[in-house]
C-alpha positions in Angstrom: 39.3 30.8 1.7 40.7 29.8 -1.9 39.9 33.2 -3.0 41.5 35.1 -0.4 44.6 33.3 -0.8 44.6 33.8 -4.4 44.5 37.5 -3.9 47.7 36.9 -1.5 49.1 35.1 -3.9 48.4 38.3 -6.7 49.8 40.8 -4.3 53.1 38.9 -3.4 53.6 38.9 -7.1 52.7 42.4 -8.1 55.3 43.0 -5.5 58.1 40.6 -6.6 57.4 41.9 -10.2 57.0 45.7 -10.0 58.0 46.8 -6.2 61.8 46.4 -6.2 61.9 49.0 -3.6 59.8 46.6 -1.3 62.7 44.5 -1.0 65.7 46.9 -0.7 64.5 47.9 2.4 67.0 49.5 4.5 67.8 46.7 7.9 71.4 48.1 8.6 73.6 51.4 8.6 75.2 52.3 5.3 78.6 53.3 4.0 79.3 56.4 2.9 78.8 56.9 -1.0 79.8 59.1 -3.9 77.1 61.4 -4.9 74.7 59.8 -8.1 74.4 61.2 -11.3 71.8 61.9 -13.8 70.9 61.1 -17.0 72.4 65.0 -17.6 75.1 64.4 -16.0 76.1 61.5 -18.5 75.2 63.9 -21.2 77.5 66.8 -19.8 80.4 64.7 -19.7 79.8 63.4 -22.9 79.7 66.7 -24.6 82.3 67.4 -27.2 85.5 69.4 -25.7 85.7 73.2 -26.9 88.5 74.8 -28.3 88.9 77.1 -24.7 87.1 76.3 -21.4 85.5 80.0 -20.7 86.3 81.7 -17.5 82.7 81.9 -15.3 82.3 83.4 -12.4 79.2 82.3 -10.5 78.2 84.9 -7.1 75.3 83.4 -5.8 72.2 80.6 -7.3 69.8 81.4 -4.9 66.5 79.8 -4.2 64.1 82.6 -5.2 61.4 80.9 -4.5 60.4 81.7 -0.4 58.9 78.4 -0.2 58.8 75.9 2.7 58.8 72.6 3.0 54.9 71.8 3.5 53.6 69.5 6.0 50.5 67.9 6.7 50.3 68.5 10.7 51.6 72.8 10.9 54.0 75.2 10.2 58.1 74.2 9.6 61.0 75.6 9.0 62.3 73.6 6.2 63.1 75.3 2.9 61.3 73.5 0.1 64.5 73.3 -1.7 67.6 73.3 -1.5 70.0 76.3 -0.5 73.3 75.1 -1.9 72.3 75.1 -5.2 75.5 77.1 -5.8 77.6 74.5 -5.5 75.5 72.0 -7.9 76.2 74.7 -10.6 79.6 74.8 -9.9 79.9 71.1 -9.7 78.1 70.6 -13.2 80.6 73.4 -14.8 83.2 71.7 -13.9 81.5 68.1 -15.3 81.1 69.7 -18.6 84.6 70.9 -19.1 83.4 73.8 -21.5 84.1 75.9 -18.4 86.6 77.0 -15.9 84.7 77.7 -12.6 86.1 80.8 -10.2 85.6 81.3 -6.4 83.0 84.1 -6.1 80.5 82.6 -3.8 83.0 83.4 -1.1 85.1 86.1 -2.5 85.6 88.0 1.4 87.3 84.7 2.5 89.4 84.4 -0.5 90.7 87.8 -0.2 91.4 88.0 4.0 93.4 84.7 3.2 95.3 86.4 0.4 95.8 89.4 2.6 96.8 86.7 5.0 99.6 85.2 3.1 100.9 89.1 2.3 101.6 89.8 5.9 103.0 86.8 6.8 105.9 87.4 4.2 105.8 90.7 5.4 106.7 89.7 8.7 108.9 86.6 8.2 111.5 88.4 5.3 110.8 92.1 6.3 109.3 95.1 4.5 112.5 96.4 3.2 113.2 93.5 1.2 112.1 94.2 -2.3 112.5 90.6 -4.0 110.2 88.8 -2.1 107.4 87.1 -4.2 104.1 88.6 -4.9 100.9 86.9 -4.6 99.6 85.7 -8.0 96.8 88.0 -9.6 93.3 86.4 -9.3 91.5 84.9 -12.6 88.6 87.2 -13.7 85.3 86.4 -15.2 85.0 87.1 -19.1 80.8 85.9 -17.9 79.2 85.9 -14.9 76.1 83.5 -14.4 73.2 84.3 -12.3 69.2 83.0 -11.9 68.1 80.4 -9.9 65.5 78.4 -8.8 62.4 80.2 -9.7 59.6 78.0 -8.6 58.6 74.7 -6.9 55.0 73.7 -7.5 54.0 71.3 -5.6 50.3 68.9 -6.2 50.7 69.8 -10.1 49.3 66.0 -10.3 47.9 63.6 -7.8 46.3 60.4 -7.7 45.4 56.5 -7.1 43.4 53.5 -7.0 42.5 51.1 -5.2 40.3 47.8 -4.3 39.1 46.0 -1.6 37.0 42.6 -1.5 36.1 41.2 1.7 38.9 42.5 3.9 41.3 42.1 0.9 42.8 45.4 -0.7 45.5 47.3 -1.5 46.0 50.8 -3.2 48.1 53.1 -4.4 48.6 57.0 -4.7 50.9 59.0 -6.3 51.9 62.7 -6.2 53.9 65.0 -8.7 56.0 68.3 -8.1 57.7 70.5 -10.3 61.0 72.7 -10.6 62.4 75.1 -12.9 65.1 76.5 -13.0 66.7 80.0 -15.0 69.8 80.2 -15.8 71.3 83.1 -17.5 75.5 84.3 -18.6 76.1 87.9 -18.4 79.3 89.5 -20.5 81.5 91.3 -17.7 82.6 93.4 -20.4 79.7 94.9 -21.9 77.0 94.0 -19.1 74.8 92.4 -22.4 73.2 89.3 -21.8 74.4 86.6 -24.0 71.7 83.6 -23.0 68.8 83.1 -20.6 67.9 78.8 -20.4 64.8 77.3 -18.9 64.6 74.1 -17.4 62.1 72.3 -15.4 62.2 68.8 -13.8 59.1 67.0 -12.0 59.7 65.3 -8.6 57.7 62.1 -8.4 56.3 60.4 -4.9 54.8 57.3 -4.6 52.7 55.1 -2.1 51.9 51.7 -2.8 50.3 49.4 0.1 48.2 46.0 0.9 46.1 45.1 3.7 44.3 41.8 4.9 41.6 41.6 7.7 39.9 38.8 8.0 37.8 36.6 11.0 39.6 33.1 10.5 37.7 31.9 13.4 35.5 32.4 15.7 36.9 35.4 17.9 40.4 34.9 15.9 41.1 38.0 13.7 44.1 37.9 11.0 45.3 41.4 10.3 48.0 41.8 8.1 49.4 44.9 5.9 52.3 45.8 4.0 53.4 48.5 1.7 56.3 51.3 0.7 56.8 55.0 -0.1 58.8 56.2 -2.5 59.9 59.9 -2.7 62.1 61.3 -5.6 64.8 63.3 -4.1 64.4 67.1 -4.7 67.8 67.5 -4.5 68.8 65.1 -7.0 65.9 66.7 -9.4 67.6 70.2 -8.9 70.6 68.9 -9.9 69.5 67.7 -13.0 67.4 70.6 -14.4 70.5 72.7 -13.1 73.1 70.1 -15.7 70.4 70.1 -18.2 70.1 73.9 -18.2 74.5 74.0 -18.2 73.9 71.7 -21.8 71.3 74.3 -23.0 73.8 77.3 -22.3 76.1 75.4 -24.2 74.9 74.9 -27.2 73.0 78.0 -27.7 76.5 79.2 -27.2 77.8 77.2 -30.2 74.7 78.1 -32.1 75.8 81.7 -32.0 79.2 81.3 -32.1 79.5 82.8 -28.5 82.5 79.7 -28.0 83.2 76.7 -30.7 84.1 73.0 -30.4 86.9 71.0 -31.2 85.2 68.9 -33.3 82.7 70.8 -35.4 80.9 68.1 -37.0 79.9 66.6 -33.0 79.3 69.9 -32.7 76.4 70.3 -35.5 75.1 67.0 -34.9 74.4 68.5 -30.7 73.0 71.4 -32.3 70.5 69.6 -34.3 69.2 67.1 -31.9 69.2 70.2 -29.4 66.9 72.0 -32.1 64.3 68.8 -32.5 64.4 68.7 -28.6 63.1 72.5 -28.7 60.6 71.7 -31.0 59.3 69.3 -29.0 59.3 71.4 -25.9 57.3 74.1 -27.5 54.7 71.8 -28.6 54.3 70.4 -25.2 51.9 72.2 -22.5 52.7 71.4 -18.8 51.8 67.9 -18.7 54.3 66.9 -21.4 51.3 66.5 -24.2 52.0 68.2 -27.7 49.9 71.1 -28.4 47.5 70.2 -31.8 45.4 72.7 -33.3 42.3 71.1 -34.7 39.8 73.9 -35.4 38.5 73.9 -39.5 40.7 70.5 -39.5 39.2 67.5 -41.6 39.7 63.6 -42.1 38.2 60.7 -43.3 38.4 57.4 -41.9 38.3 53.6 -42.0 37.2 51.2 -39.7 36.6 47.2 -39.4 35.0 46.0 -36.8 31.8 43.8 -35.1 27.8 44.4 -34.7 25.8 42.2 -32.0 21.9 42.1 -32.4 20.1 42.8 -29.4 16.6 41.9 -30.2 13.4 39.7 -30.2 15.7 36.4 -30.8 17.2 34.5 -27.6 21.1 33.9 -29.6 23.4 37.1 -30.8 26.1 36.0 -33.3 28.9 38.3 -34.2 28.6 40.1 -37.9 31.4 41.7 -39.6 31.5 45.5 -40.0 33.4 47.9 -42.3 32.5 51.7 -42.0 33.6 55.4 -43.7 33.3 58.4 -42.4 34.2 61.7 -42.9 34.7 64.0 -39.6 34.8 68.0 -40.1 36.1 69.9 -37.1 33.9 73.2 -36.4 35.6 74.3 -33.2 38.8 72.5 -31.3 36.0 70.3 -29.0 32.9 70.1 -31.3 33.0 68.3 -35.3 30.3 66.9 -37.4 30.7 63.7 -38.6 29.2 61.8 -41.6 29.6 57.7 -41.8 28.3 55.3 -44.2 28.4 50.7 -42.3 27.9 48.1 -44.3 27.5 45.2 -41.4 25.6 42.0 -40.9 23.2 41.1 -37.6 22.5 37.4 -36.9 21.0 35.8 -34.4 21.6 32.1 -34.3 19.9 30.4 -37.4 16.6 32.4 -36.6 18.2 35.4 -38.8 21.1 36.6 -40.6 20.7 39.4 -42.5 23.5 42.3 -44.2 22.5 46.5 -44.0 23.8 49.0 -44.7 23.8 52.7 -42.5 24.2 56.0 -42.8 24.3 58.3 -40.0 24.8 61.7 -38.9 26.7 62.5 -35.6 27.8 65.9 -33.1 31.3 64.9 -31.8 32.5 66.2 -29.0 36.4 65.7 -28.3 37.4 65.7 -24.4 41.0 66.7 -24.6 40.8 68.8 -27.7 44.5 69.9 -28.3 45.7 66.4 -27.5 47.8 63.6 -29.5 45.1 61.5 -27.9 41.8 62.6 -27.8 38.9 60.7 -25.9 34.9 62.0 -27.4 31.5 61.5 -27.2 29.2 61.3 -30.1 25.4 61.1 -30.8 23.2 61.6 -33.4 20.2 59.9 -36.1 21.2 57.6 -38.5 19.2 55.2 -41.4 19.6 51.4 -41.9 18.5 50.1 -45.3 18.1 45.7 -44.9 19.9 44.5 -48.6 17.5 41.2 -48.2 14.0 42.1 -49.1 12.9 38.5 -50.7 11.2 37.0 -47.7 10.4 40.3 -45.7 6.9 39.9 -43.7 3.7 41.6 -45.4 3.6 45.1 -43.9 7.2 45.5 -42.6 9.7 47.6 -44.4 13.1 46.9 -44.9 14.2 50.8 -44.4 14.6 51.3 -40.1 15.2 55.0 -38.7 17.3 54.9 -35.3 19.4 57.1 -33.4 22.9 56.0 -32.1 25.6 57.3 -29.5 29.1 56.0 -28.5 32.6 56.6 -27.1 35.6 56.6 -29.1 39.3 57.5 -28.9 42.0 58.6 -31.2 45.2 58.8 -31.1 47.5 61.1 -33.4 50.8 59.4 -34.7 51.6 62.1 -37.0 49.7 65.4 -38.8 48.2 63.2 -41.3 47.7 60.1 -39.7 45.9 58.9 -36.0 44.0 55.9 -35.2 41.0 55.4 -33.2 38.2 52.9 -31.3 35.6 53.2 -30.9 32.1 51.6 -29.3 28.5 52.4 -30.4 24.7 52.1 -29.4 22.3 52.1 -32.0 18.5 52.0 -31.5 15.8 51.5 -33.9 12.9 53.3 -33.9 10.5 50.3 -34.6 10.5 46.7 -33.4 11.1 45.4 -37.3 14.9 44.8 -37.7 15.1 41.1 -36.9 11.6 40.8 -38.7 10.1 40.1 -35.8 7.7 42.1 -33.6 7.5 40.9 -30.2 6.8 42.9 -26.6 7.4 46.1 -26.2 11.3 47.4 -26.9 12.0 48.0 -30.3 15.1 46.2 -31.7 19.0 47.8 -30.8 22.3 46.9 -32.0 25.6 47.6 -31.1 29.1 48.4 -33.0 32.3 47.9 -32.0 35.6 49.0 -34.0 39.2 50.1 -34.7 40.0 52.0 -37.9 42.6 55.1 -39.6 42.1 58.9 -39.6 44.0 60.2 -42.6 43.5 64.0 -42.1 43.2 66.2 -45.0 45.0 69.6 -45.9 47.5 71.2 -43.5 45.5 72.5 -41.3 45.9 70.5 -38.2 49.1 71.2 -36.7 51.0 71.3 -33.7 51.4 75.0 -32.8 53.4 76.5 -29.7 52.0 78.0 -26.7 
C-alpha cells in the first residue's frame, strides 16, 4: 500500500510542478477580454518608426487551403482555419505603424454609403446649389498585399508515454500542426512585385492524464483518474506567423530601400539580426534541426572515461580510461573509425592489470545531417596487457576481440561537437584476467565522454 501511495504522492507533484493548467480550470463564466498578443506582436510594436507610413491596400487574405476541421467520429463543416484572416493582417499593419491600412475588403459598402451621403445633400440643399461640399476623395494604394494561408498540416509530429504498475499509471500524448503563411506587396503602379515573405508557425496539443484502480478490499474497488488537454489556439498561431511575416516585409523593405527608418542605426542593427535569423532558417529542415553536411568530413577525438571487467573473478572494480580516435566520414550515415585506449581492468585484489587497445570500427550515424547525431558502431580490435612479469606459462599477454557500442554526438559548432558513448568488448580467448575458467571467454566494457575537433572545412551547414 506504501508504494501505491508513493506513486500518488509522485503524480500530485508532477502536477503541482509542471501542470499549471490542471489548476486554472475553468469553474465559473468569464469576463469579456482584450484579445492576447504574441511574442510578434511585441516585436511589431517595438519596431523603429519610418520616415512615412506606406499606403496598403489589402482585398482579400484568403484561406487557400480547402481544408476542414478533422474529426475523429465523420465528416464536419468546420474550416480548419480561420476565414477572417483579413482582418488579423489589417490589425497587425496597423500595430506596426510602418503602414496606413485602407478599406478594400469591403470596397461596395464603402462606395453605396458614399453615394449615400451624395444624395442626401442632394436632397436636403437642392441640385441647383453649386457650393455645397463634396465628398472627400478616397486614399489609394501605392501597394496592394495579397497571399494567404497556404497550408495547414496537420500530424507533422505525434507522440507519448506512459506507465502503469499495478493499477497505477498515467500518460501523456502530444500532437503538432503546422501553418504557413505567404505574404506578398504588389506596386499598383507598375504591377512588379516588390517582396514575397514565408512564414510558418506550429500549433501544439497536449494530453496529460493519471489513473488509479485498485481492490482495497474485498469486493471494495477504488477508481480514480484525473488529467487535462491542452490545445494551442490556431487562431492565435495564424496571427502570429501573419505579424511575423508583416516584420519580414518590413525589413526586406529597408534592406532594399523600398521605405527607410527614422533612425537608421535601429534600422541596421533589425537588418542584421533579421539576416542571422535567415541564416538560421535556411539551415533548419522541417523539424527545426540545422542541416550539416558530413560526407568526406573528418575529426579526431578525445575521451576519458571507465572499463568494468566481466570475467572469471567474482568482484569488478572501476579502471580509468583515456582513448583517441580518429573518425573519417565515407558517406553522410557510414565513417570508419580508428581508436587507440589505454585503460586498466581490476577485479578486486585478485587482478589489476593496465592495456592498451587498438581497434578498428564501421560507424553508422542515425540522423546523419543532424547537430546531434545518435550511431552504432562495430568492429575487431587488439588489447596488448603492459604487465607481462607474472603472466602464467602458456598464456600470452596479446588478446584479439571484437567490440560494438552506441554513442552520441552533439555538434556545438563546425569544428567542435561532443559525444558518449558506451561499448562491449569481447575477447576471443578466456586469458585476459589470467585465468581460464568454464566456458565464456573474458568481456569488458567501456564507458565515456570526450571532444570531436573536426578537421578542414568540409563539414558545414548547407541550405536545403
Amino acid at each position: 500500500m506504501k508504494l501505491y501511495l508513493r506513486l500518488i504522492l509522485l503524480a500530485q507533484a508532477f502536477f503541482v510542478i509542471s501542470c499549471g493548467t490542471y489548476f486554472n480550470q475553468p469553474v465559473d463564466f468569464q469576463e469579456a477580454r482584450l484579445g492576447e498578443s504574441t511574442i510578434s506582436t511585441k516585436a511589431l510594436k517595438n519596431l523603429p518608426l519610418p520616415q512615412e507610413p506606406v499606403v496598403v491596400g489589402v482585398y482579400n487574405f484568403r484561406d487557400l487551403t480547402g481544408q476542414y476541421k478533422a474529426s475523429d467520429v465523420g465528416s464536419t463543416f468546420s474550416t480548419a482555419v480561420t476565414q477572417g484572416a483579413t482582418s488579423i493582417l489589417l490589425k497587425a499593419l496597423e500595430d506596426s505603424r510602418w503602414f496606413t491600412p485602407i478599406e478594400r475588403e469591403n470596397i461596395g459598402n464603402l462606395l453605396n454609403e458614399r453615394n449615400i451621403i451624395r444624395s442626401t445633400r442632394q436632397e436636403y440643399q437642392g441640385s441647383e446649389d453649386k457650393n455645397q461640399p463634396q465628398v472627400p476623395p478616397l486614399l489609394y494604394a501605392g501597394v496592394i498585399l495579397e497571399g494567404g494561408i497556404v497550408s495547414y498540416d496537420t500530424n507533422i509530429i505525434t507522440g507519448g508515454l506512459g506507465a502503469r504498475y499495478f493499477g497505477v499509471g498515467g500518460s501523456t500524448q502530444y500532437r503538432q500542426d503546422r501553418v504557413t503563411i505567404y505574404l506578398r506587396a504588389i506596386s499598383t503602379s507598375s504591377g512588379k512585385i516588390l517582396k514575397n515573405i514565408y512564414t510558418s508557425k506550429t500549433v501544439l496539443s497536449q494530453s496529460l492524464d493519471a489513473s488509479l484502480f485498485k481492490y482495497v478490499s474485498f469486493q471494495r474497488l477504488m477508481e480514480a483518474e484525473t488529467g487535462f488537454t491542452r490545445n494551442e489556439p490556431v487562431q492565435l498561431a495564424i496571427t502570429e506567423a501573419i505579424e511575423k511575416a508583416v516584420e519580414g516585409l518590413i525589413i526586406e523593405g529597408i534592406k532594399d530601400n523600398l521605405w527607410q527608418a527614422q533612425d537608421s542605426v535601429a534600422a541596421e542593427t533589425l537588418v542584421t539580426g533579421y539576416d542571422t535569423e535567415k541564416d538560421e532558417a535556411a539551415l533548419s529542415k522541417l523539424y527545426g534541426r540545422k542541416y550539416i553536411n558530413k560526407e568526406n568530413s573528418s575529426s579526431l577525438g578525445v575521451s576519458l572515461g571507465t572499463s568494468l571487467l566481466s570475467g572469471d573473478y567474482g568482484g569488478q572494480d572501476l579502471g580509468g580510461l583515456i582513448k583517441l580516435d580518429f573518425t573519417k566520414n565515407i558517406f553522410p550515415s557510414l565513417s570508419v573509425n580508428i581508436a587507440a585506449s589505454a585503460f586498466e581492468l581490476s577485479s578486486g585484489r585478485s587482478f589489476r592489470e593496465k592495456f592498451l587497445s587498438l581497434d578498428v570500427n564501421g560507424q553508422y550515424i542515425i540522423l546523419p545531417n543532424d547537430v546531434f547525431g545518435p550511431y552504432l558502431y562495430g568492429g575487431p580490435g587488439i588489447v596488448q596487457g603492459l604487465d607481462s612479469d607474472d603472466l602464467p606459462e602458456g598464456m600470452s599477454s596479446t588478446h584479439f576481440k571484437l567490440q560494438y557500442g552506441i554513442g552520441a554526438e552533439y555538434q556545438l559548432t563546425n569544428k567542435i561537437g561532443i559525444k558518449a558513448f558506451a561499448e562491449h568488448n569481447i575477447a576471443l580467448d578466456d586469458e585476459l584476467d589470467r585465468m581460464i575458467n568454464g566456458k565464456r571467454d573474458d568481456h569488458y566494457f567501456n564507458f565515456g565522454v570526450g571532444i570531436n575537433f573536426y578537421l578542414g572545412n568540409s563539414n558545414q551547414p548547407q541550405s536545403n
